[in-house]
N, C-alpha and C positions, 0 to 999 in steps of 0.2 A: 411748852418748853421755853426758857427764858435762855434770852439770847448771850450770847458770850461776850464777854467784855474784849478779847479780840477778835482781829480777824484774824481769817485762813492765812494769809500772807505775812502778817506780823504774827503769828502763831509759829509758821515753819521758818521762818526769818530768825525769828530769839532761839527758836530750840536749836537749827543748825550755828549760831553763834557759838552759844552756850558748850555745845559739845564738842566744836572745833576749838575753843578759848582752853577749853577746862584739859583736851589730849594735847594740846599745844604746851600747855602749863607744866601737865606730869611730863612731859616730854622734854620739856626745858631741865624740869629736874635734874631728871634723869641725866638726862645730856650733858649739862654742865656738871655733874660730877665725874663721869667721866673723863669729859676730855682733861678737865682740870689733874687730873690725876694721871690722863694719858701723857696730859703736858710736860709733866713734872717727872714722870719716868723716862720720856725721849730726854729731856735738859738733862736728867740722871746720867742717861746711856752717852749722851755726848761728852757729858763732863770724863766721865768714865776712857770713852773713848779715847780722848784728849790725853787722859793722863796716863794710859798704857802706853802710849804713843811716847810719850816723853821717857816714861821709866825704863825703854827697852832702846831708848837714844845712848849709841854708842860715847854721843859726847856726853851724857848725862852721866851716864854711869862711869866716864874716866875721871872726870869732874870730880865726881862724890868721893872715887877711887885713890885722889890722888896723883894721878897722871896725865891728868891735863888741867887745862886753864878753869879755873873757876868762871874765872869772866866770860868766856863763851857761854856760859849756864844761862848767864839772865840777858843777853843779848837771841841767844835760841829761843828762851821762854817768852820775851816780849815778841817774836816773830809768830811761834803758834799760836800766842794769844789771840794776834790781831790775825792772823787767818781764821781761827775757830770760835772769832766773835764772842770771847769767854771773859770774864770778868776777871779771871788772874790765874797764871800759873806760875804756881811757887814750888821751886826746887829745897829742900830742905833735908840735912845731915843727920845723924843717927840722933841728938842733940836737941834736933828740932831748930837749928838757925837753919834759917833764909840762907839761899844762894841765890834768889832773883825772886824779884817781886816789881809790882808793875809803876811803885816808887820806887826807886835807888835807892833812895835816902833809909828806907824797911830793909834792905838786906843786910847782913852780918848780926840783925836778933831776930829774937825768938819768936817761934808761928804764934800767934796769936788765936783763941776760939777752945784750947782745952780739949777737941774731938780727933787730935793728931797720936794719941798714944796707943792708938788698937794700930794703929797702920806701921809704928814703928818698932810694934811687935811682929808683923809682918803680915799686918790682915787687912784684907784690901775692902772697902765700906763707902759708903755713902752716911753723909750728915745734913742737918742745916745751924747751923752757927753762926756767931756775932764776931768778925773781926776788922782789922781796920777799919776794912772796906764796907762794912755794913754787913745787914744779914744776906747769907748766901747762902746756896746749895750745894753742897762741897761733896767730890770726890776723890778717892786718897787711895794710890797705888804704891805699893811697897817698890825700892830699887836694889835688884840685885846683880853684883857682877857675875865676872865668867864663872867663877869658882861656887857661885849660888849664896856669895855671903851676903846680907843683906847691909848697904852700903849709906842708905838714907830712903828718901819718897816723894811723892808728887803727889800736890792737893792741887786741883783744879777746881776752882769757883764761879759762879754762875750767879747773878744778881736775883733776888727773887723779884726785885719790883720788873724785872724784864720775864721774869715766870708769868707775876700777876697780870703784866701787861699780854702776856700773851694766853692768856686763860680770857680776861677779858675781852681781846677781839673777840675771840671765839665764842662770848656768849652774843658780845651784842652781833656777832655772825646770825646766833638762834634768835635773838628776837628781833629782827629783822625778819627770817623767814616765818616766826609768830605770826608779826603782824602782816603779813603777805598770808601768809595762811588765813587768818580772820576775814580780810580783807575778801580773799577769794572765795570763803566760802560764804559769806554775805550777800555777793553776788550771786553765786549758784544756787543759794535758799531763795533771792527773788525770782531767779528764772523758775528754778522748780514751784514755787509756790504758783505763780502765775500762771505755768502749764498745768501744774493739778487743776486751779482754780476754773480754767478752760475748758479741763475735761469733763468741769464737774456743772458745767452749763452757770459759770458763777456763782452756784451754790455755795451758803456757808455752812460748816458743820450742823450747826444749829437747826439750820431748812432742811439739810440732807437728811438728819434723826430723823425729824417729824413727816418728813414723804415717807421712809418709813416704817414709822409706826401708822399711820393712815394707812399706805397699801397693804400692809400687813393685815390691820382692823378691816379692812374690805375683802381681803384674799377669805377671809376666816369667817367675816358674815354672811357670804353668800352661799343659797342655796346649794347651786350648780358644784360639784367637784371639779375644780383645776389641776391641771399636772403638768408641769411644766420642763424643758429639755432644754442642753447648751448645744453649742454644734457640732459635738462629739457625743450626743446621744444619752447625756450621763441629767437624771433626772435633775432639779436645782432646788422644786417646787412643789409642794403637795398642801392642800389645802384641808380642813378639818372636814368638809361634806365627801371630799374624794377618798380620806381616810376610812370613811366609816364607809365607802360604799365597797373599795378594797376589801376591807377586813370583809364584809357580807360575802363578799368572792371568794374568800379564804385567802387571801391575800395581807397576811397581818405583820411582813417584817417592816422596818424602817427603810421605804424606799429612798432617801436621799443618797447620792451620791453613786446611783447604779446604774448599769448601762438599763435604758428602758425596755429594749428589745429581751433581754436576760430576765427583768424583773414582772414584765406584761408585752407578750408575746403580740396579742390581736390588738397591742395601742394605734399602731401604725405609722407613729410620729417619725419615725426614722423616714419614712415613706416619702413623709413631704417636708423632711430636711433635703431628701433630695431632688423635689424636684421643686419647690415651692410654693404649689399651688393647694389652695386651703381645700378642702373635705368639709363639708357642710353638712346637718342632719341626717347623715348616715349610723345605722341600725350596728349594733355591737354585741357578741355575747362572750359575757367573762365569768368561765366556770359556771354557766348558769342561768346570771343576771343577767338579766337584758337593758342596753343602756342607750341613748338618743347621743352622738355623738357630734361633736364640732371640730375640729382640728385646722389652725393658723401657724403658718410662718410669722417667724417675728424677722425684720428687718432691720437694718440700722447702717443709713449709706449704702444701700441696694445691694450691703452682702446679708444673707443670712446668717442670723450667730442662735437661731434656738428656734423652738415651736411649742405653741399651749396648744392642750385640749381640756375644752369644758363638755362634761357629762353629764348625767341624768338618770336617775333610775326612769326607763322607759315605762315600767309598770305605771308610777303615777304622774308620767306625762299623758297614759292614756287613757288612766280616767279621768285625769281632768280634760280630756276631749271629749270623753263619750258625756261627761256631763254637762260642757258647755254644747255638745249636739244636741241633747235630751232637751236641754232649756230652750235652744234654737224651736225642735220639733215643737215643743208646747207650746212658745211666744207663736208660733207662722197657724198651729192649728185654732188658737185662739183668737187671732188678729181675725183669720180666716170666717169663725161664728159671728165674730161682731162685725167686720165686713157684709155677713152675707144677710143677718139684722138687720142692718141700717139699708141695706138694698130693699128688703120686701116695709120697713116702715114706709120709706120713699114715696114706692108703688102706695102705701095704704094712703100717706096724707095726700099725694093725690088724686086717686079714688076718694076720698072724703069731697075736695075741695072741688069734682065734677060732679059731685053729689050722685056718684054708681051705685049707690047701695047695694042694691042686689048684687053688682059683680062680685061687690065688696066682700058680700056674705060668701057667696061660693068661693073665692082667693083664699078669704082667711080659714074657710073650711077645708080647702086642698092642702094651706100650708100645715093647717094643725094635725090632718090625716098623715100627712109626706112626714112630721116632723113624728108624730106617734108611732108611724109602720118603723121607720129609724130608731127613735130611742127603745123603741117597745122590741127591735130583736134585738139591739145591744144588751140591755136589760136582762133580757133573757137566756142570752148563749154568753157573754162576758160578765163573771163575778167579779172581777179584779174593776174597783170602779175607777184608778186610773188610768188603765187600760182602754175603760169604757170609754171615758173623756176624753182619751186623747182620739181614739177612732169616731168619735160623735165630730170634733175638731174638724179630722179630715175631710171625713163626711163635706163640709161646709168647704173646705182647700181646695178639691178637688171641681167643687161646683164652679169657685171662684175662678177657675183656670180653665174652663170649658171645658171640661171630660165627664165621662161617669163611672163611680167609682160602686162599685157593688160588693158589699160582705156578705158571705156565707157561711154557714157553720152546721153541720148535721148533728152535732155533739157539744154540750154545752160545754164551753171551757172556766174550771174552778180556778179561786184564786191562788196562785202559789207558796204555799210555804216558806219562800223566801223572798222577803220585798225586791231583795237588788234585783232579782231576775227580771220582774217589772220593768226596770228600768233596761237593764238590756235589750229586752221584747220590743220596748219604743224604740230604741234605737238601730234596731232589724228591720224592723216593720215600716220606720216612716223612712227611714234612705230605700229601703224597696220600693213604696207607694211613689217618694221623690223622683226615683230614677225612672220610674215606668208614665208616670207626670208627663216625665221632658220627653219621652222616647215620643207619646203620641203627639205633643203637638201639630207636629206636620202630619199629623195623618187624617184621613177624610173620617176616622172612624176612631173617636178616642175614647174608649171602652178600659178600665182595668180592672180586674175579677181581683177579689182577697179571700181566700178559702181556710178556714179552721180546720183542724182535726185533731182528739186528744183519744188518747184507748192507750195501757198498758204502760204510764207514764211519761210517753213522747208525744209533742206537743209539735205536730205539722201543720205550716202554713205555708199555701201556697198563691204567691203573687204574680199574676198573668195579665200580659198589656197587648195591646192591638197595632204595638211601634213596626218599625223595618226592622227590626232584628238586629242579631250581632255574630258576627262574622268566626269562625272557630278559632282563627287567631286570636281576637280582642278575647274570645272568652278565656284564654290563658291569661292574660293581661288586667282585665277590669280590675281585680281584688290588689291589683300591687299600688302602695303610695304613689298618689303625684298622677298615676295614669289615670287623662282623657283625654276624648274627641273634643271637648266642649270650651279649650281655651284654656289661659293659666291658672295657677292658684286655684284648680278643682283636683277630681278624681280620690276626694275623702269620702264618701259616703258609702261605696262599697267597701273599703278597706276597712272601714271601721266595723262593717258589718261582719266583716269576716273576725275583723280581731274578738267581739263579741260575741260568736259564734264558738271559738278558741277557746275563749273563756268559758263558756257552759259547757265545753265538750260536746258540743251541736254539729249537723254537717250541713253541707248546701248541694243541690244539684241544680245547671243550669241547659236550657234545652232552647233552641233560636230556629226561626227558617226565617229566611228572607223573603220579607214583606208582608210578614205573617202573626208577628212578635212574637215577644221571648217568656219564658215562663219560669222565675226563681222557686225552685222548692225548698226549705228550710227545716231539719230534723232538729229537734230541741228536749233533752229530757227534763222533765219537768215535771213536779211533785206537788202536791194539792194540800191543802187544810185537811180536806175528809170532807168538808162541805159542799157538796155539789146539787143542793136543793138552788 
C-alpha cells in the first residue's frame, strides 16, 4: 500500500479547518442577511416610532391646525430629533411645505423625495428616498386633529449610511467570531489529531490498513479455527477454518455480532471473561464434533476487554498422534535390531580376533537357532508382515532393556482386511509392551508374556508383566490424558490406547495384584482377507 501524501495530523487539521471555514461562511451568509434586514426593520420601527410620536403632539397638531405657533413646530422637531438620534424630522401641511426641518433656511417649501403623497392621503408607509439630506429611510405618519380631519404629516428620516454603518458592525461582529471560530478549531483538530494519533500507537492510516490486511491474511490462513469475543460476550471474530468447522456442527448462521453464550453454548469464553485465566488443551464436544480446545484472555492495561479461542477438530489431532506414535514405535523397534546387531558383531570380531573358533561356531549357531525359533513363529502365526516386523523389532527392545519378552499364539492370526487396523494394532500392542517394559524394571524378575487369540472375528491379546501392579484407584485413572506416576509430559501411551481402542469399537480389561503384575486384555473385531494358509 503506498503511503499517503499526508499525515494523520495534517489530514484531520485541513478537514476540521475546511469544515469549520466553509459552516462559518454559510453562516456569515446567512447571518448578514439577516441582521441586515433586522437592521433596517428596527431603523423602520424607530423612525415609525418617532413619527407617531410627533403626529399625536398636541402642539403638532394645533400647529398644523391653526391655533398655535408655527414656530414651536420646528423648535419641538429639532428637540426629538436630537433625543431620537434621527436624521430629520419634518413637520409638513396638507400642501407638503415644511414647518421644520433640521436647516431653517428648508422650512416654508416643499418636501423634497416625491414618496410624501400616499401619507397625505392618509396612509401611514415607510420609503427610502433622495432628499436634501441625501438618501434616507423615511417614515410618514398622517396628522389628525380632534375632529379626525387630517391636518398635514410627519416624515421622520434616518440616514442610510448610519443603517450601512450599522449593518457593517455587525458583519465584521461575524467575521471576527469566523475567524475565532477557524482559529479554534485549528487548534482542537491538532489536539484531536494528536490524541487519535496516541491512541493509535503513532500509526498512520496507511500502516494501520496494512496491519490489517496482514492480520486479517493470517486470521484466514491458519489451520486452527479462531473465535473471538469483546467484554460484553458479543462475538468480533470468526475465522474461515472456525466457519467450516461450525457449519460441520450445524452451526451455519453468521455468528458476528451475537452474544457467544446464545450462539455456542459449550464455548466457555464467558467463563474466562470472568475470571481471566486461560483454559488450555481442554476436550469439547459441539453437536457431536469433537474439538481440542484453547481459550485466552486478552488484556490491555491489566483490564480485560475480550477472549480467543483457538480449536481443532480433535479427530485429526489424533491421528496425527497415533501416527507420529506408530512412527515412534517403528524408529525405537528398529534402532532396537540394529542395536542388538551391532552387539552380537562385537562379540563375533572379538571372538575372531582371540581366535575362539570353536566358540565362535556354537555363538553363531545359538544366534541363528534363537533368531530362526523367533522369526520361524512370527512367520508362522502373524500374516500381516508389518505386524511381523514390528513384533521381530521388539523382540530385539525388549532384550536391549533386560527383560524377556515371549509371544504366544495358539491360533494363527490372518492379515486384516483393512490396513488402518494395522496400524492401530501397533499402536495397542507397543504402548502395552512399553508400559509393562517400565513396570518391570525394578523388579528382580522381568518377564512380560504377549498372548494371541483370533476365532469368530475378535482378535484378543493379552499382555501380562511381572511389575508391582496398579493399585484400583490408578486403574480408573491410567486411560485419562496427562495421567502418570512417571513425571511430566507422559501418561500418553494408554490414552492413546484407549482412543484406538474407541476407534475399532474394541474393549480392554484390566486385572493387578500387588507385587504380582498386571495383565492388560484387549478385545478387537477384526476381519481377515480369507487367507489364513
Amino acid at each position: 500500500m503506498k503511503k499517503g501524501k499526508w499525515s494523520l495530523q495534517a489530514t484531520i487539521t485541513m478537514f476540521v479547518c475546511v469544515v469549520v471555514a466553509l459552516s462559518l461562511l454559510i453562516t456569515d451568509l446567512l447571518i448578514s442577511r439577516t441582521v441586515a434586514e433586522s437592521i433596517e426593520d428596527s431603523q423602520a420601527e424607530k423612525a415609525g416610532n418617532v413619527a407617531r410620536m410627533m403626529a399625536r403632539s398636541p402642539l403638532v397638531v394645533e400647529g398644523l391646525s391653526g391655533r398655535g405657533e408655527e414656530g414651536e413646530i420646528q423648535r419641538f422637531a429639532n428637540d426629538i430629533r436630537s433625543a431620537a438620534n434621527v436624521q430629520f424630522v419634518v413637520v409638513m401641511d396638507m400642501k407638503g411645505i415644511r414647518k421644520s426641518h433640521p436647516d431653517p433656511n428648508k422650512v416654508g417649501q416643499r418636501f423634497v423625495g416625491g414618496d410624501e403623497e400616499a401619507v397625505l392621503k392618509g396612509e401611514e408607509h415607510v420609503s427610502i428616498s433622495k432628499g436634501t439630506l441625501g438618501h434616507s429611510l423615511r417614515s410618514f405618519t398622517p396628522v389628525f386633529d380632534g375632529n379626525g380631519k387630517q391636518v398635514g404629516a410627519v416624515a421622520v428620516g434616518i440616514s442610510l449610511d448610519k443603517v450601512k454603518e450599522a449593518v457593517e458592525k455587525s458583519r465584521s461582529d461575524i467575521y471576527a467570531g469566523t475567524i475565532f471560530g477557524i482559529l479554534t478549531g485549528i487548534a482542537g483538530a491538532l489536539v484531536l489529531a494528536r490524541y487519535i494519533k496516541k491512541i493509535l500507537f503513532g500509526f498512520e492510516p496507511f500502516a494501520i490498513a496494512k496491519l490489517l490486511e496482514e492480520r486479517s491474511a493470517m486470521l484466514q490462513s491458519v489451520h486452527e479455527g479462531i473465535i473471538a469475543v469483546d467484554q460484553d460476550s458479543r462475538i468480533t471474530l470468526v475465522n474461515k477454518a472456525a466457519l467450516k468447522l461450525l457449519q460441520k456442527a450445524g452451526l451455519g448462521e453468521s455468528p458476528i455480532g451475537k452474544k457467544i453464550d446464545a450462539y455456542m453454548s459449550a464455548s466457555k469464553l464467558s467463563r474466562v471473561l470472568k475470571t481471566g485465566r486461560a483454559e488450555l488443551d481442554e476436550d469439547q464436544h459441539l453437536n457431536g464434533v469433537a474439538l481440542l480446545v484453547n481459550r485466552v484472555p486478552v488484556f490491555v492495561d491489566n483490564n480485560i476487554v475480550g477472549a480467543v479461542a483457538t480449536f481443532r477438530d480433535k479427530t485429526e489431532i489424533s491421528q496425527l498422534a497415533e501416527q507420529l506414535t506408530g512412527v515412534r514405535l517403528y524408529a525405537e523397534a528398529l534402532r532396537a535390531q540394529s542395536h542388538e546387531f551391532m552387539n552380537k558383531l562385537h562379540v563375533i570380531l572379538g571372538m575372531v580376533h582371540m581366535r575362539y573358533y570353536d566358540q565362535l561356531a556354537v555363538y553363531i549357531s545359538e544366534i541363528v537357532d534363537h533368531r530362526k525359533n523367533e522369526i520361524g513363529f512370527i512367520a508362522r502365526k502373524i500374516k500381516d508382515p508389518v505386524l511381523a516386523g514390528f513384533l521381530i523389532g521388539k523382540l530385539s527392545y525388549a532384550r536391549e532393556a533386560g527383560a524377556e519378552l515371549v509371544l504366544s499364539s495358539e491360533f494363527q492370526l490372518p492379515e486384516s482386511e483393512e490396513a488402518a487396523i494395522t496400524h492401530e494394532l501397533i499402536t495397542i500392542i507397543g504402548n502395552l509392551i512399553d508400559n509393562a517394559l517400565e513396570a518391570v524394571q525394578s523388579r528382580p524378575s522381568k518377564r512380560i508374556e504377549v498372548e494371541f487369540d483370533y476365532g469368530d472375528e475378535i482378535l484378543t491379546v493379552e499382555v501380562k508383566d511381572t511389575g508391582s501392579g496398579i493399585s484400583e484407584q490408578m486403574q480408573h485413572d491410567i486411560f485419562q490424558k496427562g495421567f502418570s506416576t512417571k513425571g511430566k509430559n507422559r501418561g500418553l501411551g494408554l490414552y492413546l490406547v484407549n482412543e484406538s481402542l474407541q476407534k475399532l469399537g474394541g474393549e480392554l480389561d484390566v486385572s493387578s495384584k500387588e507385587n504380582e503384575g498386571t495383565t492388560f486384555v484387549v478385545y478387537i473385531p477384526y476381519k481377515s482377507k480369507g487367507d489364513t494358509r
